[in-house]
PQR file with spaces between the fields and no chain letter, atoms N, CA, C, O and H, PARSE charges and radii, in Angstrom:
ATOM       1  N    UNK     1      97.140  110.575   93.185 -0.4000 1.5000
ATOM       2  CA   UNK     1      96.751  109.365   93.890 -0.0000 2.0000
ATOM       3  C    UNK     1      95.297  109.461   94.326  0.5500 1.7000
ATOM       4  O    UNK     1      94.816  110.508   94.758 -0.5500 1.4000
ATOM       5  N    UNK     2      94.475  108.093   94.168 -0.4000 1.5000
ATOM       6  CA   UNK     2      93.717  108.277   94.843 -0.0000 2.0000
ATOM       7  C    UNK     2      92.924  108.961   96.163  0.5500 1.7000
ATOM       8  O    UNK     2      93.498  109.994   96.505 -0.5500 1.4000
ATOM       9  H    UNK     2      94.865  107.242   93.817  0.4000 1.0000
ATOM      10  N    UNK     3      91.913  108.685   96.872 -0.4000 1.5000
ATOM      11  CA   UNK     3      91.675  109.144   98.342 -0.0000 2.0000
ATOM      12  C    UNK     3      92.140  107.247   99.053  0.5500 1.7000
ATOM      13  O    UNK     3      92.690  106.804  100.061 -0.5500 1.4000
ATOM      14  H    UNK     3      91.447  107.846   96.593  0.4000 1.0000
ATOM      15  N    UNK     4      91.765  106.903   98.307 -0.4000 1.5000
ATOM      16  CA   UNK     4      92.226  105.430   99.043 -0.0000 2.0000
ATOM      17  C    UNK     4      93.474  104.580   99.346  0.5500 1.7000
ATOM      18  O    UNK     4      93.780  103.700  100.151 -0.5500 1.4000
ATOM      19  H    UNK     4      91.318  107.263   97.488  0.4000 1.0000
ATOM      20  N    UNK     5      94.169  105.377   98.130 -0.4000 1.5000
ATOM      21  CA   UNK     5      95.709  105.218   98.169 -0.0000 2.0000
ATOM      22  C    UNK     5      96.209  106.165   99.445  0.5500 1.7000
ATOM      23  O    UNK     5      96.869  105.712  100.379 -0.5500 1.4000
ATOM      24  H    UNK     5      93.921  106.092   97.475  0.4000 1.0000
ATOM      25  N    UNK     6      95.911  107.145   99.366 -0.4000 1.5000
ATOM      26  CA   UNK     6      96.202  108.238  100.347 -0.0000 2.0000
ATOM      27  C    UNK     6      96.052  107.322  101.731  0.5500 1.7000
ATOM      28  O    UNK     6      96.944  107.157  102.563 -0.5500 1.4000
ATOM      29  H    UNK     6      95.375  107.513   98.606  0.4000 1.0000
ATOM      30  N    UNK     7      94.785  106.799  101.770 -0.4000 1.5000
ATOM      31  CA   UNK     7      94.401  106.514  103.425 -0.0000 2.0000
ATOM      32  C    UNK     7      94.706  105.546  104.018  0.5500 1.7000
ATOM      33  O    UNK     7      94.839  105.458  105.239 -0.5500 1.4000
ATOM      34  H    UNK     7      94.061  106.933  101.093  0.4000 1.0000
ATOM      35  N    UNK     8      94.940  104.199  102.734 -0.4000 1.5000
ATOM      36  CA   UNK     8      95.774  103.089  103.431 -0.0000 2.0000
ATOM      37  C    UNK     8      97.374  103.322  103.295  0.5500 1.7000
ATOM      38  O    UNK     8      97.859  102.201  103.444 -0.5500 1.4000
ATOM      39  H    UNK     8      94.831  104.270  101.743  0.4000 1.0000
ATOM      40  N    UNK     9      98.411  104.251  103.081 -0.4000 1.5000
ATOM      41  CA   UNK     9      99.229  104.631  103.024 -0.0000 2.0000
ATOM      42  C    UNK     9      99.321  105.281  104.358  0.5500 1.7000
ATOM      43  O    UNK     9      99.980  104.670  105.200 -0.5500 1.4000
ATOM      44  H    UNK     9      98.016  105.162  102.960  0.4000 1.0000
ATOM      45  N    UNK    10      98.649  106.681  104.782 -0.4000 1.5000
ATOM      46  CA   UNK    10      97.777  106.939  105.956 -0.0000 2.0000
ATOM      47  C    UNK    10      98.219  105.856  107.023  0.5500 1.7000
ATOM      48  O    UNK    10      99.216  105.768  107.739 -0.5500 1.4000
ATOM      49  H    UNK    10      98.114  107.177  104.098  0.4000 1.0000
ATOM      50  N    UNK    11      97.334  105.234  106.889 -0.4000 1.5000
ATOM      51  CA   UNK    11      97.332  104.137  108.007 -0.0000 2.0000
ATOM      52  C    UNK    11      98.454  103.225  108.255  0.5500 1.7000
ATOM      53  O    UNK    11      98.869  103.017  109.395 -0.5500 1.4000
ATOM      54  H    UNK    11      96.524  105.306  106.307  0.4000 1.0000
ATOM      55  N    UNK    12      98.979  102.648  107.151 -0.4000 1.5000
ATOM      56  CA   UNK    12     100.533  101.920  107.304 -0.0000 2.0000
ATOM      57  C    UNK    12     101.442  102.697  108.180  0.5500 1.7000
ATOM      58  O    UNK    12     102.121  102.219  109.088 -0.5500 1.4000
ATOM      59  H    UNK    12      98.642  102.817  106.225  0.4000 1.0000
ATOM      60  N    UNK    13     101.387  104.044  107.792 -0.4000 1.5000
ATOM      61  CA   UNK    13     102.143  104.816  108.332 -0.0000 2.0000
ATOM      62  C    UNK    13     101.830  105.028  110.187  0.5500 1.7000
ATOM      63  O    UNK    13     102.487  105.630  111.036 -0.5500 1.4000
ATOM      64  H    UNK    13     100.836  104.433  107.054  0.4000 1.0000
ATOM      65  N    UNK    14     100.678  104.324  110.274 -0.4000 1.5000
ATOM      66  CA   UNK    14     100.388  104.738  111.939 -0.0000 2.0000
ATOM      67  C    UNK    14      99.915  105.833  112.066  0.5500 1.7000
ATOM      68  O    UNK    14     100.201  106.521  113.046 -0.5500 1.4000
ATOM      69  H    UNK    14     100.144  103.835  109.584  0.4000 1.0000
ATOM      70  N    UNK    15      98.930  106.334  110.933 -0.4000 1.5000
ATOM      71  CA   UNK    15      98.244  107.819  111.369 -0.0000 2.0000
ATOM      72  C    UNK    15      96.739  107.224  111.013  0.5500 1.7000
ATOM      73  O    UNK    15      96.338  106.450  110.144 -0.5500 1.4000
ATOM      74  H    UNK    15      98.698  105.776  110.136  0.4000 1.0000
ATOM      75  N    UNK    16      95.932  108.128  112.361 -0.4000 1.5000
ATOM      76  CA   UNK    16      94.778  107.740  111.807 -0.0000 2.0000
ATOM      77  C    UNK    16      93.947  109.391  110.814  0.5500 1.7000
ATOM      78  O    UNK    16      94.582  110.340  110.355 -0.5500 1.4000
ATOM      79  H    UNK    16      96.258  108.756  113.067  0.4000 1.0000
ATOM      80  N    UNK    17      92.586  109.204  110.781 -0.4000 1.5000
ATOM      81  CA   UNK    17      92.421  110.674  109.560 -0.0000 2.0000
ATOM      82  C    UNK    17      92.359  111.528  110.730  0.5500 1.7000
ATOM      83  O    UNK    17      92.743  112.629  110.334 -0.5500 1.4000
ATOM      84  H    UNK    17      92.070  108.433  111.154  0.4000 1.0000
ATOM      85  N    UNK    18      92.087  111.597  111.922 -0.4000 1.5000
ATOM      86  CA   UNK    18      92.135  112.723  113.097 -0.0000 2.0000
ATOM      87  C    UNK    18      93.466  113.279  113.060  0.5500 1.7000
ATOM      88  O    UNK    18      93.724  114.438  113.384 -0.5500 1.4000
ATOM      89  H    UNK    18      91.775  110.703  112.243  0.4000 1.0000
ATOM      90  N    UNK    19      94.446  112.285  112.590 -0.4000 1.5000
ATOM      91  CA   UNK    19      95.932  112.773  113.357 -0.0000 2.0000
ATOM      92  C    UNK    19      96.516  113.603  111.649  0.5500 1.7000
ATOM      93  O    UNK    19      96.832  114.775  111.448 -0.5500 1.4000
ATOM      94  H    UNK    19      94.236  111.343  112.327  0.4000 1.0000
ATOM      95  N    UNK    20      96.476  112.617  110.834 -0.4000 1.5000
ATOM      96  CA   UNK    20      96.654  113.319  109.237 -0.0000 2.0000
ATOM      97  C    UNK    20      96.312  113.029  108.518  0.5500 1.7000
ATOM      98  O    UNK    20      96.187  111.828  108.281 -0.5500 1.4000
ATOM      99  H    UNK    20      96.219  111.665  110.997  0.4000 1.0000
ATOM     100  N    UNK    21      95.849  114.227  107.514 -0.4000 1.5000
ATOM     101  CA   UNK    21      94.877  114.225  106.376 -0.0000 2.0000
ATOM     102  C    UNK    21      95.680  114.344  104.968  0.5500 1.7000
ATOM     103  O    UNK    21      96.711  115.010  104.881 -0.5500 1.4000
ATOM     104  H    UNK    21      95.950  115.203  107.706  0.4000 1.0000
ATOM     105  N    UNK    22      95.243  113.798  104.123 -0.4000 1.5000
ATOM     106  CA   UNK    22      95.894  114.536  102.450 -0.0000 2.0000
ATOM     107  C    UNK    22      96.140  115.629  102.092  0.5500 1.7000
ATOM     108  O    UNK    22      96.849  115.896  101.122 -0.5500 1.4000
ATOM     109  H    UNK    22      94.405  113.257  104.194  0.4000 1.0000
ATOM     110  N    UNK    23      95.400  116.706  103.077 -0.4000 1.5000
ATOM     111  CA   UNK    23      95.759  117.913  102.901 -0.0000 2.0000
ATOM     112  C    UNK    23      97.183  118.013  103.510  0.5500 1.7000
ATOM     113  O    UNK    23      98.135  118.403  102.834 -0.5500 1.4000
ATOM     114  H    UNK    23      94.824  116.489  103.866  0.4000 1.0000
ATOM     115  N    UNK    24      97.309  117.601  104.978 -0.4000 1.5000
ATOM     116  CA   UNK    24      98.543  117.790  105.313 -0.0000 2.0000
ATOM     117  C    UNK    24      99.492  116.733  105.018  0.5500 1.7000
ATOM     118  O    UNK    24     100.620  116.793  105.508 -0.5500 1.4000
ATOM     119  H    UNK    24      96.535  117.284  105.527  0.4000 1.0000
ATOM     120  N    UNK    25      99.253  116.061  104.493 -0.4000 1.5000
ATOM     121  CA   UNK    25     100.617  115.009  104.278 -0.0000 2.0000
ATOM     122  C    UNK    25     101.282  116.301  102.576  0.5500 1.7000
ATOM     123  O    UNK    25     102.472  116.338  102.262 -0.5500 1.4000
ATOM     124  H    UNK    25      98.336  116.012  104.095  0.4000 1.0000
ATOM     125  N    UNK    26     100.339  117.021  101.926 -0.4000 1.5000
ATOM     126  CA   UNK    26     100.534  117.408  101.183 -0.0000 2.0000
ATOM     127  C    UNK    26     100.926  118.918  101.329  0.5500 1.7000
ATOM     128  O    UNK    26     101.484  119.372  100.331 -0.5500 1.4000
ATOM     129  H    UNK    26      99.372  116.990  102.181  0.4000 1.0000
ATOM     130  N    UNK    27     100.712  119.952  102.572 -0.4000 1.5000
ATOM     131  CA   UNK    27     101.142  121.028  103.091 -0.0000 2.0000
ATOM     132  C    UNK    27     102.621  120.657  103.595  0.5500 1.7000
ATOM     133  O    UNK    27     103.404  121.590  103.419 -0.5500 1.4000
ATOM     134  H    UNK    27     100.258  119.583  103.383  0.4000 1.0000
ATOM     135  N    UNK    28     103.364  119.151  104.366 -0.4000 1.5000
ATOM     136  CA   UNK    28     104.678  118.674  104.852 -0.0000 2.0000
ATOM     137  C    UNK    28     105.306  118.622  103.630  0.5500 1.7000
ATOM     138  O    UNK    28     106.417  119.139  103.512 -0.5500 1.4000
ATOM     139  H    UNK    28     102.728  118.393  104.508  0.4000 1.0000
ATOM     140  N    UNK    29     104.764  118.072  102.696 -0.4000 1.5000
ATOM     141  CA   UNK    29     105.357  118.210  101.406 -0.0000 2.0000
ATOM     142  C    UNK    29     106.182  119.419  100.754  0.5500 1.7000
ATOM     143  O    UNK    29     107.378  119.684  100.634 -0.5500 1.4000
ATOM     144  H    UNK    29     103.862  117.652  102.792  0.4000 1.0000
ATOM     145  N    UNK    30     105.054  119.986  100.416 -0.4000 1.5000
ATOM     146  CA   UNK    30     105.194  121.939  100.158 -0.0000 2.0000
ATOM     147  C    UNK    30     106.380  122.254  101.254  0.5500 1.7000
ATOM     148  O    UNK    30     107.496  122.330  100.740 -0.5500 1.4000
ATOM     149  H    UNK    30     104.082  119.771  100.514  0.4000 1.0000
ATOM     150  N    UNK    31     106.345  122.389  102.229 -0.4000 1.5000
ATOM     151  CA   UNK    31     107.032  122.596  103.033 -0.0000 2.0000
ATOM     152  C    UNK    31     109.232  123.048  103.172  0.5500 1.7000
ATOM     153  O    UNK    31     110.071  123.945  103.252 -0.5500 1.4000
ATOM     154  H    UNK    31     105.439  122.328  102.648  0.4000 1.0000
ATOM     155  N    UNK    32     108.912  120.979  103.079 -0.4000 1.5000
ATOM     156  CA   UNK    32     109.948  120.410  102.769 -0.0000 2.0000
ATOM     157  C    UNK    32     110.489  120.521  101.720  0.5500 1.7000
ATOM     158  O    UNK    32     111.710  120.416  101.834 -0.5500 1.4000
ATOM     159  H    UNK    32     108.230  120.251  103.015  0.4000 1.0000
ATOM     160  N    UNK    33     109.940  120.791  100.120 -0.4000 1.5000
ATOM     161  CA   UNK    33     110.247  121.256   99.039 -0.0000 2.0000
ATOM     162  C    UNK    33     110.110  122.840   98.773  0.5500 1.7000
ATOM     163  O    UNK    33     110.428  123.084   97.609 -0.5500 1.4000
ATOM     164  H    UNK    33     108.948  120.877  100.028  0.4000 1.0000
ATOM     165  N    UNK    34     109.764  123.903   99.439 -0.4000 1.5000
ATOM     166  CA   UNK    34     110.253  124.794   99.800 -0.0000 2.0000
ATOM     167  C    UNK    34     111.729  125.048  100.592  0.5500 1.7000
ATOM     168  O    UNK    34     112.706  125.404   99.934 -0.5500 1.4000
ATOM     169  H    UNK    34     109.506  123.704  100.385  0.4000 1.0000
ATOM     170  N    UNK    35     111.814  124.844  102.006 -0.4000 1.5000
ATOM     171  CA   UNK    35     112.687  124.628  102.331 -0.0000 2.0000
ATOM     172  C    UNK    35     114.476  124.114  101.847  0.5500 1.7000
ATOM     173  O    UNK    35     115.559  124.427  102.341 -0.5500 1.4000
ATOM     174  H    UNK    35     111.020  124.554  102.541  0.4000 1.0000
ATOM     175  N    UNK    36     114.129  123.256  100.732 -0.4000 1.5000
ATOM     176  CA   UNK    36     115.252  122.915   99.689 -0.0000 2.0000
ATOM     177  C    UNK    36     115.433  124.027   98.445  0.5500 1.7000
ATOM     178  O    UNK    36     116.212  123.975   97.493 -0.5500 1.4000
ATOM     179  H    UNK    36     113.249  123.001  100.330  0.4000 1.0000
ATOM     180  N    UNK    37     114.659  124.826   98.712 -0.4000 1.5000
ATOM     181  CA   UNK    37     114.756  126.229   98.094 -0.0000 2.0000
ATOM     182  C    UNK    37     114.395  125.806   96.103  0.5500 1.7000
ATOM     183  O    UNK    37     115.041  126.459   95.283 -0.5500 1.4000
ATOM     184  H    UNK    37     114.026  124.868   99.485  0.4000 1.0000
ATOM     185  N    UNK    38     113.531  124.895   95.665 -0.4000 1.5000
ATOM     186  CA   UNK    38     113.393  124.287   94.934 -0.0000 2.0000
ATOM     187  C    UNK    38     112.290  125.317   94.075  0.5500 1.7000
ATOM     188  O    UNK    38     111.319  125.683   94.737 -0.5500 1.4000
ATOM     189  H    UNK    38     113.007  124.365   96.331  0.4000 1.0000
ATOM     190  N    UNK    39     112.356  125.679   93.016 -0.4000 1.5000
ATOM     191  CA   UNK    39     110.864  126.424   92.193 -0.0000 2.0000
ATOM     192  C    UNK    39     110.107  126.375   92.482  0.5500 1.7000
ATOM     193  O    UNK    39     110.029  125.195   92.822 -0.5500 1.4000
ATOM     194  H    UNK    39     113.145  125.382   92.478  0.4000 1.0000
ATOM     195  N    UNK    40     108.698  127.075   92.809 -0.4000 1.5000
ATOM     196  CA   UNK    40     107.272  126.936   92.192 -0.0000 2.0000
ATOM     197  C    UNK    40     106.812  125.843   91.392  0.5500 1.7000
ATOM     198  O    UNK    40     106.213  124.777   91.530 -0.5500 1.4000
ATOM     199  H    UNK    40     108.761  128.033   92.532  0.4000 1.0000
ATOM     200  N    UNK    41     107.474  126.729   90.261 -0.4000 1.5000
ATOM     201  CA   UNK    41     107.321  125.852   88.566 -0.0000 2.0000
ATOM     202  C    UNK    41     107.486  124.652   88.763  0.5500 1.7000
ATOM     203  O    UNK    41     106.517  124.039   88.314 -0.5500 1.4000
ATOM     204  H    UNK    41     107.961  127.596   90.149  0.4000 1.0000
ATOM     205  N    UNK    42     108.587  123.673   89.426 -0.4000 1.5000
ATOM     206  CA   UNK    42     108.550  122.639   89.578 -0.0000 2.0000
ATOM     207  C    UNK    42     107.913  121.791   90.563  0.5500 1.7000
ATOM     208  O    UNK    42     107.695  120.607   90.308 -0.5500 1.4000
ATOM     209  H    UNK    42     109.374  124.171   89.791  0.4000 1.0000
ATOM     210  N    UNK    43     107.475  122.520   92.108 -0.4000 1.5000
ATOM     211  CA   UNK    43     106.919  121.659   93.229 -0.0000 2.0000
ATOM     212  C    UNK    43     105.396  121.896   92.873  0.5500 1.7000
ATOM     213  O    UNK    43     104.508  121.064   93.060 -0.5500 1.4000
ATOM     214  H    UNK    43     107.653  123.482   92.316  0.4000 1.0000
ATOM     215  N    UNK    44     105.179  123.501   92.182 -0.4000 1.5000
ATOM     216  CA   UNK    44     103.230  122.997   91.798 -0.0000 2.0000
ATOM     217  C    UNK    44     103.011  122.194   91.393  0.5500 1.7000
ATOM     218  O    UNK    44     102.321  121.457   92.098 -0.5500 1.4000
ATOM     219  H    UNK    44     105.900  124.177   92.029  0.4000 1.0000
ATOM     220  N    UNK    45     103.387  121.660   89.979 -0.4000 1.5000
ATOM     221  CA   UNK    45     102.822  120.318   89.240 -0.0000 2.0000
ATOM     222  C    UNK    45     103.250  119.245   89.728  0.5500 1.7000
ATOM     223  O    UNK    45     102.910  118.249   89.090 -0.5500 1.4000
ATOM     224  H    UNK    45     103.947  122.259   89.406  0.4000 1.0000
ATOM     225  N    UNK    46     103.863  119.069   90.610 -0.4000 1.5000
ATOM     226  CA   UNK    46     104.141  117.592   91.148 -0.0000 2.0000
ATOM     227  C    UNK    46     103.078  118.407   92.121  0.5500 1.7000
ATOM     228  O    UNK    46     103.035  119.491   91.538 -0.5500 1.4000
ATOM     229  H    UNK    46     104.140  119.878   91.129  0.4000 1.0000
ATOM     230  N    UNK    47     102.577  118.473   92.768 -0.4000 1.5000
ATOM     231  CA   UNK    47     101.488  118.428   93.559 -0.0000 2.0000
ATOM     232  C    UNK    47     100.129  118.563   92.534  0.5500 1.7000
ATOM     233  O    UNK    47      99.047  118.727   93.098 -0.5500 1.4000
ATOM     234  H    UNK    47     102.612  117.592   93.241  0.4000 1.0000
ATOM     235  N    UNK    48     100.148  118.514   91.429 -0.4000 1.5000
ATOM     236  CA   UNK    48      98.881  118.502   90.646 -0.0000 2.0000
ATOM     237  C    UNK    48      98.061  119.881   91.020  0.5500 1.7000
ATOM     238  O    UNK    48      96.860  119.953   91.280 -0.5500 1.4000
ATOM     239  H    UNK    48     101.027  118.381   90.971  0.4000 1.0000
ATOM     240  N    UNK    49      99.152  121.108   90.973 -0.4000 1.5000
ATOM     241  CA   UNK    49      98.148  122.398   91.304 -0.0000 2.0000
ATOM     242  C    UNK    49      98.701  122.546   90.113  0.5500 1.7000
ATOM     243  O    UNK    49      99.703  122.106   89.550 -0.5500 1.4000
ATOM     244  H    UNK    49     100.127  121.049   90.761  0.4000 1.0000
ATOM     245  N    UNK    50      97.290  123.704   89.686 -0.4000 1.5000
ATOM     246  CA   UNK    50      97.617  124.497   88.431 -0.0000 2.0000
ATOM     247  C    UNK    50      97.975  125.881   88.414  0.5500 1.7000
ATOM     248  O    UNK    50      97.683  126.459   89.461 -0.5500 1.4000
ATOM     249  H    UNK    50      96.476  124.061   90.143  0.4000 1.0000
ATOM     250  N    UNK    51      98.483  126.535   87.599 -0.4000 1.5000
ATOM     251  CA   UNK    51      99.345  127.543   87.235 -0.0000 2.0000
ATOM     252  C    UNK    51      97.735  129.024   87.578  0.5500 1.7000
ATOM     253  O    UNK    51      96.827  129.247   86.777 -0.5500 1.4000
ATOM     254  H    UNK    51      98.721  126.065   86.749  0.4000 1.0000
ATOM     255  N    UNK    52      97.902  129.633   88.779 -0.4000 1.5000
ATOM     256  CA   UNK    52      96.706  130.349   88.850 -0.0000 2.0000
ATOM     257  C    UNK    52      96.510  131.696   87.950  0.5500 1.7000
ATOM     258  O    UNK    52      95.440  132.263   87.729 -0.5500 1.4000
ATOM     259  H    UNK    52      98.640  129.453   89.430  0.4000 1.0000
ATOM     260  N    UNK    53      98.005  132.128   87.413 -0.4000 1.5000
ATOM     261  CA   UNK    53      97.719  133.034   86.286 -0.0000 2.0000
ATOM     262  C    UNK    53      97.315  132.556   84.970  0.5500 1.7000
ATOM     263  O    UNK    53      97.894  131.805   84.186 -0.5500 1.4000
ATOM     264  H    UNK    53      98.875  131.668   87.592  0.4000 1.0000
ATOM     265  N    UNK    54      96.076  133.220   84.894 -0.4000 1.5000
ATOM     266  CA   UNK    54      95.475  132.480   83.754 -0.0000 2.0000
ATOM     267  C    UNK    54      96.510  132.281   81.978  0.5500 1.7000
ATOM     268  O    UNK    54      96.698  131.284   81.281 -0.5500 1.4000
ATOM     269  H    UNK    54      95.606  133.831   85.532  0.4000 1.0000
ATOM     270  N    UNK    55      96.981  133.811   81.804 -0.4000 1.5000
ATOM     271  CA   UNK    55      97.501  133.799   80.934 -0.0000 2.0000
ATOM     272  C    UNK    55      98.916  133.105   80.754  0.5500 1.7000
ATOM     273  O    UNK    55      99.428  132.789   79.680 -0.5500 1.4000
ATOM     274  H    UNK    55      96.829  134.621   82.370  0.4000 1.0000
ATOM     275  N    UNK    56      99.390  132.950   81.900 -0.4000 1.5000
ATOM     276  CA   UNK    56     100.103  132.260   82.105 -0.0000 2.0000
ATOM     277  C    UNK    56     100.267  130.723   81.676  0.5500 1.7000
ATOM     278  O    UNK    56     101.109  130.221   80.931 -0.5500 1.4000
ATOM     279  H    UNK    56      98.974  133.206   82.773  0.4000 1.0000
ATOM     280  N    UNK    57      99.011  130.019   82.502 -0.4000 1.5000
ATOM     281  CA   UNK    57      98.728  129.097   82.472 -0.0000 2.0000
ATOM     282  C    UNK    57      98.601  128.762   80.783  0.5500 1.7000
ATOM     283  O    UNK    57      99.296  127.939   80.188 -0.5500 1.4000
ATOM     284  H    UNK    57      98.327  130.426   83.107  0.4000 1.0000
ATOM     285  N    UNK    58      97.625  129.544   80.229 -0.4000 1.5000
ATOM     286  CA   UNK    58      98.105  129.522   78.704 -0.0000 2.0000
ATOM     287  C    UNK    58      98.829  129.759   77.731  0.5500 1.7000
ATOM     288  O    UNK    58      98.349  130.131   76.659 -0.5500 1.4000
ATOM     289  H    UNK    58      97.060  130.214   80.712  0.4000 1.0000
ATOM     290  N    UNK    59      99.972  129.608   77.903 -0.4000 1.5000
ATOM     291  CA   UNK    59     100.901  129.630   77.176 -0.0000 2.0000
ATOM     292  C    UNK    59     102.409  128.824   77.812  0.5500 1.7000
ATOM     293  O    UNK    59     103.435  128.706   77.143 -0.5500 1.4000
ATOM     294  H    UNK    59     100.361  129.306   78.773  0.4000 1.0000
ATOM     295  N    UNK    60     102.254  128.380   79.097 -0.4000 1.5000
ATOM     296  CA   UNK    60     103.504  127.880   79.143 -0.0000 2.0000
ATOM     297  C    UNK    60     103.022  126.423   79.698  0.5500 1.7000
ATOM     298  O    UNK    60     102.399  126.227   80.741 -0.5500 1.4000
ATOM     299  H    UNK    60     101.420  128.476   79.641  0.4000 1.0000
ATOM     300  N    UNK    61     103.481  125.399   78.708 -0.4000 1.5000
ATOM     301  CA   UNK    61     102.995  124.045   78.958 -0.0000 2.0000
ATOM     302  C    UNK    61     104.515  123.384   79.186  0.5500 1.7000
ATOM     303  O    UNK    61     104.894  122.694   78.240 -0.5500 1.4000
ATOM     304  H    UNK    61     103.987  125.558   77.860  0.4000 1.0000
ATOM     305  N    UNK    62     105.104  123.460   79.909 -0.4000 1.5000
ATOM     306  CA   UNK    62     106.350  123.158   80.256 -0.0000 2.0000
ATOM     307  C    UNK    62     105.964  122.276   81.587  0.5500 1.7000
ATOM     308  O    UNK    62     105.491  122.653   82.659 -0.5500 1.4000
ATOM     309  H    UNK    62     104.796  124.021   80.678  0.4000 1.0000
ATOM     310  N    UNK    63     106.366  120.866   81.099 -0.4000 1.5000
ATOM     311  CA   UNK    63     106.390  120.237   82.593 -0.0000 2.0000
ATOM     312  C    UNK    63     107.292  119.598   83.511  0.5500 1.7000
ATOM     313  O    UNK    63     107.120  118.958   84.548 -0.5500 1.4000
ATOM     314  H    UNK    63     106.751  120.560   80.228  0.4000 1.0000
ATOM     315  N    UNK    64     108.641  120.063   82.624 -0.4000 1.5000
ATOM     316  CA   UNK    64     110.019  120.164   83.446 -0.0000 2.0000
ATOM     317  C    UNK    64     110.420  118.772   84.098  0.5500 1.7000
ATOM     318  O    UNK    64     110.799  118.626   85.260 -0.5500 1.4000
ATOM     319  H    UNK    64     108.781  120.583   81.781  0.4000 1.0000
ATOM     320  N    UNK    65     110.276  117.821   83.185 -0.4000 1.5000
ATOM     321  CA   UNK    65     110.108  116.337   84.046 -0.0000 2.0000
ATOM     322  C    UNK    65     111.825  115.911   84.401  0.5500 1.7000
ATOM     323  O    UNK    65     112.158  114.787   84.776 -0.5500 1.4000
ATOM     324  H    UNK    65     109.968  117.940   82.241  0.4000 1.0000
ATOM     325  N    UNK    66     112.722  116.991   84.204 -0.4000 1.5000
ATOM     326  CA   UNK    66     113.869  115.937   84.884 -0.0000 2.0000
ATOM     327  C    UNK    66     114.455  116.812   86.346  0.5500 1.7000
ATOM     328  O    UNK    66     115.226  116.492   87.251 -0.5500 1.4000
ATOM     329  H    UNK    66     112.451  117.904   83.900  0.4000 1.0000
ATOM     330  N    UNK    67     113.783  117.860   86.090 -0.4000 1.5000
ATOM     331  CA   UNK    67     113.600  118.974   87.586 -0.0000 2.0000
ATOM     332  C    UNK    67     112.821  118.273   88.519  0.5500 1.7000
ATOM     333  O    UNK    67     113.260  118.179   89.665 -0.5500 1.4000
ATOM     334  H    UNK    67     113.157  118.120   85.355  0.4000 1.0000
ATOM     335  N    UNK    68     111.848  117.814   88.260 -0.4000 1.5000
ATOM     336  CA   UNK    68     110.654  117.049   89.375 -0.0000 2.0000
ATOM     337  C    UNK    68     111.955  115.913   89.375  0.5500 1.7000
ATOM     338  O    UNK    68     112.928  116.044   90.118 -0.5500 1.4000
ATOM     339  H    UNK    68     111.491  117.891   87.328  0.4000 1.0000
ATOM     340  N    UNK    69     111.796  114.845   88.459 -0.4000 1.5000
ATOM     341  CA   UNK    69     112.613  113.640   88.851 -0.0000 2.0000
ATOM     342  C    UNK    69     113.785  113.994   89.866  0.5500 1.7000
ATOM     343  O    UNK    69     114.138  113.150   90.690 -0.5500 1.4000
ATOM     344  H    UNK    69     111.005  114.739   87.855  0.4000 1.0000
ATOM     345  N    UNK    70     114.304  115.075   89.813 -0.4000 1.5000
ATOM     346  CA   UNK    70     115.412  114.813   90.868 -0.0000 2.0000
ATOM     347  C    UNK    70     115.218  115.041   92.251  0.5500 1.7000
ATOM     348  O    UNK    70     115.728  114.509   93.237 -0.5500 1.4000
ATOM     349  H    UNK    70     114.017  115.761   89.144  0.4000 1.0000
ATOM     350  N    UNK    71     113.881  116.472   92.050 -0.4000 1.5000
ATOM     351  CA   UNK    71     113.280  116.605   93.422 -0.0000 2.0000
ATOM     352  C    UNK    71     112.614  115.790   93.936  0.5500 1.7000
ATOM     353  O    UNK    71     112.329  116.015   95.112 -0.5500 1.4000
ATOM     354  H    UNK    71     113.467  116.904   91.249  0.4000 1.0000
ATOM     355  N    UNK    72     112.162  114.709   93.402 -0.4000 1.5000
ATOM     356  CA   UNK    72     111.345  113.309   93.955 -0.0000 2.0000
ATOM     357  C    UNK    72     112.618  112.416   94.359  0.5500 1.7000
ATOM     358  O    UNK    72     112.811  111.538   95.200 -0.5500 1.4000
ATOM     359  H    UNK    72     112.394  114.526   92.446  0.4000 1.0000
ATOM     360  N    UNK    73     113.245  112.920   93.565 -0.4000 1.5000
ATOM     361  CA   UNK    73     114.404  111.943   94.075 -0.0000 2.0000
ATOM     362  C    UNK    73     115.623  111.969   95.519  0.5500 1.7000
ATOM     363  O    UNK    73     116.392  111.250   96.157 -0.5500 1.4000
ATOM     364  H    UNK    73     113.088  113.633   92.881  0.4000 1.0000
ATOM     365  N    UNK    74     115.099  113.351   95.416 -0.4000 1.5000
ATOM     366  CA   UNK    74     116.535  113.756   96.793 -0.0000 2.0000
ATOM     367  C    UNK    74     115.259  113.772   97.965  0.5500 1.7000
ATOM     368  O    UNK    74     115.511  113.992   99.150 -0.5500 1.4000
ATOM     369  H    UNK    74     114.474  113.936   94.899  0.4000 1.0000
């Protein structure tokens, strides 16, 4: 998402950027999808982080889209 999507979303919500930022609407995230005891593999790329082992990163292009769909979904 944008930064602008982020901030009028932000704001609907009744937060201003003092109270929460994209970083943390996105650390509550992590969080909460930790907490559901949910993969790595699946909550990094729905947050658009990348795979920090390099070799890793090259070679496994797996983007697990019905694992995310359900965790977006519950």
């Amino acid at each position: 998402m944008s930064d602008n999507k982020i901030s009028a979303a932000r704001r609907r919500l009744g937060y201003s950027s003092e109270e929460q930022t994209r970083r943390g609407f996105r650390s509550v995230a992590r969080t909460l999808l930790n907490e559901q005891e949910l993969p790595p593999d699946v909550i990094e790329p729905q947050l658009a982080h990348s795979e920090r082992n390099k070799v890793r990163a090259a070679y496994n292009e797996a983007q697990r889209p019905l694992e995310r769909r359900k965790m977006m979904q519950a």
